[in-house]
C-alpha positions, 0 to 999 in steps of 0.5 A, a space after each residue: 876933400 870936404 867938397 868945398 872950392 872957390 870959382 870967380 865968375 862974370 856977374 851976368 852969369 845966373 846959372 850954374 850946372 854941376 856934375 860928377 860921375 855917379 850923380 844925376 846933373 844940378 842945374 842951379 840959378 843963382 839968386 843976387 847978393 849971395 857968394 856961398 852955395 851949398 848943393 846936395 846932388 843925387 844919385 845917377 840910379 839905374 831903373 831896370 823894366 820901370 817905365 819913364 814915368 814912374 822913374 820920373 815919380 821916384 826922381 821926384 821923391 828923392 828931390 823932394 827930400 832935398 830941403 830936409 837933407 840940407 837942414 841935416 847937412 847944417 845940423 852935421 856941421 856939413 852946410 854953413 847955411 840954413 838958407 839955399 842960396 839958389 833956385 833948383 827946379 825938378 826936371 823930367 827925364 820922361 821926355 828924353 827916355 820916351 825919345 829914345 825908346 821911339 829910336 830903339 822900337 825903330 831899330 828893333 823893328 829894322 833887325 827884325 825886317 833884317 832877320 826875316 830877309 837873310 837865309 841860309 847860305 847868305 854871307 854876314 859881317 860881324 863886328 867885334 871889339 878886342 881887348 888884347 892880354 887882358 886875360 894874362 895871355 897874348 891873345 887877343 878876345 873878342 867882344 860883340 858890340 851892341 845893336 845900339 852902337 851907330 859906329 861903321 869903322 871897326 878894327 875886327 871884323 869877322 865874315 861868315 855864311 848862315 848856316 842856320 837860323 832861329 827864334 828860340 828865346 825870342 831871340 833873331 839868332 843866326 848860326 854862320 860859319 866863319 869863312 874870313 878873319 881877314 878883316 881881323 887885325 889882331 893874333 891870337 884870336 879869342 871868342 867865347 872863351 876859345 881860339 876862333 878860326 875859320 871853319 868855326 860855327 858861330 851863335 849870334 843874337 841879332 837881337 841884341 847884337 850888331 851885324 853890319 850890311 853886306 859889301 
């Protein structure tokens, strides 16, 4: 309950890496003759329209302040030790956030190009995940997946022809009729809050949102 627990190791081994949900992952090297580490993790933050750099500045502040924390986590009563049993170096997050901004550039390039090409009367495959009674009911609701998820199997899919198309709000917006719920396997339908039939017209943000290619 207060944290602490006991591992056997190989005596080559000269790392160790920790993690737990909510916390950033602690790369530790061990230093010789010590058997009592003491580790303060930090917090997983979520920085919102901060660009890779400054999230790696503010990173680089809170770790920083780890030497003083351990001082007070002795003081408390928390740590044994007033000395740190290990090496902890800083390491960037830039790096990999800059590798995925490149692949979400490319993919928002790609739904634009996507959105360009389509036209009214083109027929659509929207893929949905489904949650079935979470509302109490048996009915089965109907969630959009995101443009980001790289998945080609899914167990609702719903067909439809464009009826209209806009840019409003900046957005890649498709207006379809559904024409086909087949590929659906679930009763009891439900999106944006009531039953979907077909017949139905549909808003659909591209921009955000997955839409598979035509079969």
């Amino acid at each position: 309950m207060d944290g602490r627990f006991l591992i056997s190791i190989p005596q080559k081994t000269e790392k160790l890496l920790f993690g737990d949900v909510g916390l950033e992952w602690t790369d530790i090297k061990l230093k010789k003759d010590c058997d009592t580490i003491e580790v303060i993790m930090l917090y997983n933050v979520t920085y919102d329209f901060i660009s890779s750099k400054k999230i790696d500045r503010l990173r680089k502040k809170r770790f920083d302040k780890l030497p003083i924390a351990h001082s007070e986590a002795v003081k408390k009563g928390l740590f044994k030790n007033n000395i740190v049993c290990y090496n902890r170096e800083f390491k960037p997050d830039k790096p990999i956030l800059d590798s995925i901004e490149k692949v979400l550039k490319l993919k928002s390039k790609l739904i634009k190009e996507a959105f360009n090409k389509f036209v009214i009367g083109d027929t659509i495959r929207i893929p949905y995940t489904a949650s079935w009674r979470t509302d109490g009911t048996d009915r089965t609701i109907l969630h959009f997946y995101s443009y980001i998820v790289d998945k080609e199997n899914f167990d609702c899919i719903i067909k439809g022809v464009i009826t209209d198309k806009n840019r409003h709000k900046g957005g890649y917006n498709l207006v379809y009729k559904v024409i086909d719920c087949n590929e659906c396997h679930h009763d009891n339908i439900v999106l944006n809050r009531k039953e979907l039939k077909v017949g139905d017209t549909i808003e659909y943000n591209m921009k955000y949102f997955k839409i598979l290619k035509n079969k």
